[in-house]
N, C-alpha and C positions, 0 to 999 in steps of 0.2 A: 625037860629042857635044862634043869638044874643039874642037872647029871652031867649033861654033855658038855657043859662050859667048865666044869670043874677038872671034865675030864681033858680038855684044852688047857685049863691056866695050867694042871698039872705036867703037861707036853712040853709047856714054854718051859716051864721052869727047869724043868729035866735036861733039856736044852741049852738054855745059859749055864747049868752044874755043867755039864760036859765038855762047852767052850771053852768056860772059865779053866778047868783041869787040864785041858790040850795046851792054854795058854802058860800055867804054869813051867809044864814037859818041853816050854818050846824051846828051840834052837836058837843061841845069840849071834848076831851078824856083826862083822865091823870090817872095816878096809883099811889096811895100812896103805897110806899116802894119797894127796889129795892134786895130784899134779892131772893135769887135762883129761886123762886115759881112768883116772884112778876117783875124779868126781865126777864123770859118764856112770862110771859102774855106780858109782856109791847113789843118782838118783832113781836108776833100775832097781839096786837092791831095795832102796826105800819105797819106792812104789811098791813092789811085790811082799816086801814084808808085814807091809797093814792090810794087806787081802790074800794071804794065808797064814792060817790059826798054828800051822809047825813053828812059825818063826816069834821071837819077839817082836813086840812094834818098833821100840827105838832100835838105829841103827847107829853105829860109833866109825865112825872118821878119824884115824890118826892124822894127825897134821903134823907138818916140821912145822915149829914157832917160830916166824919172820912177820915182817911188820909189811904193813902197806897202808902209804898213805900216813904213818903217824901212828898208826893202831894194830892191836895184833890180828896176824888172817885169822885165829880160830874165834876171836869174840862177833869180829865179819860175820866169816857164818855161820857162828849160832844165835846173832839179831837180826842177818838178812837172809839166812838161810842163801848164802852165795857166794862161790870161790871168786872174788873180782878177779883175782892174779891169773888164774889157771882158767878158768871156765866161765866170764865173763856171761853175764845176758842168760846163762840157764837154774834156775831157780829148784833149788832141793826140797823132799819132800817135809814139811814138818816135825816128822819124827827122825830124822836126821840131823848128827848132836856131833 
């Protein structure tokens, strides 16, 4: 019985080394500009970039720097994770910076 658990933790572990090494090799994502058409893509790409192992997790969002409201769009959203200007009411994935 001892055999066969070790022969398991061994699988996992083998498993996470290999992840981990695809994560390293992976592909970095980013979108330049963040107007209505351009933060649609950028919550697809985020989605899909944290459920497969090619890509990096974070995804990067160029933004022009203008202000809304008193504050700048890019500190927006990276606290609400949300273009108020451009793309109002849809909400970016986490790992989108």
């Amino acid at each position: 019985m001892s055999l066969f658990v070790n022969a398991g933790a061994a699988a996992k572990r083998a498993t996470r080394q290999m992840f981990s090494m695809q994560r390293r090799n992976a592909s970095k994502i980013a979108m330049i500009g963040s107007g209505n058409f351009g933060s649609a893509l950028t919550r697809i790409l985020g989605a899909n970039a944290s459920r497969h192992s090619e890509f990096e997790d974070e995804v990067k969002m160029w933004v022009f720097e203008e202000e809304v409201d008193g504050r700048n769009l890019t500190d927006i959203i990276n606290e609400e994770h949300e273009n108020v200007k451009y793309f109002p009411g849809a909400k970016f994935p986490e790992n989108v910076r």
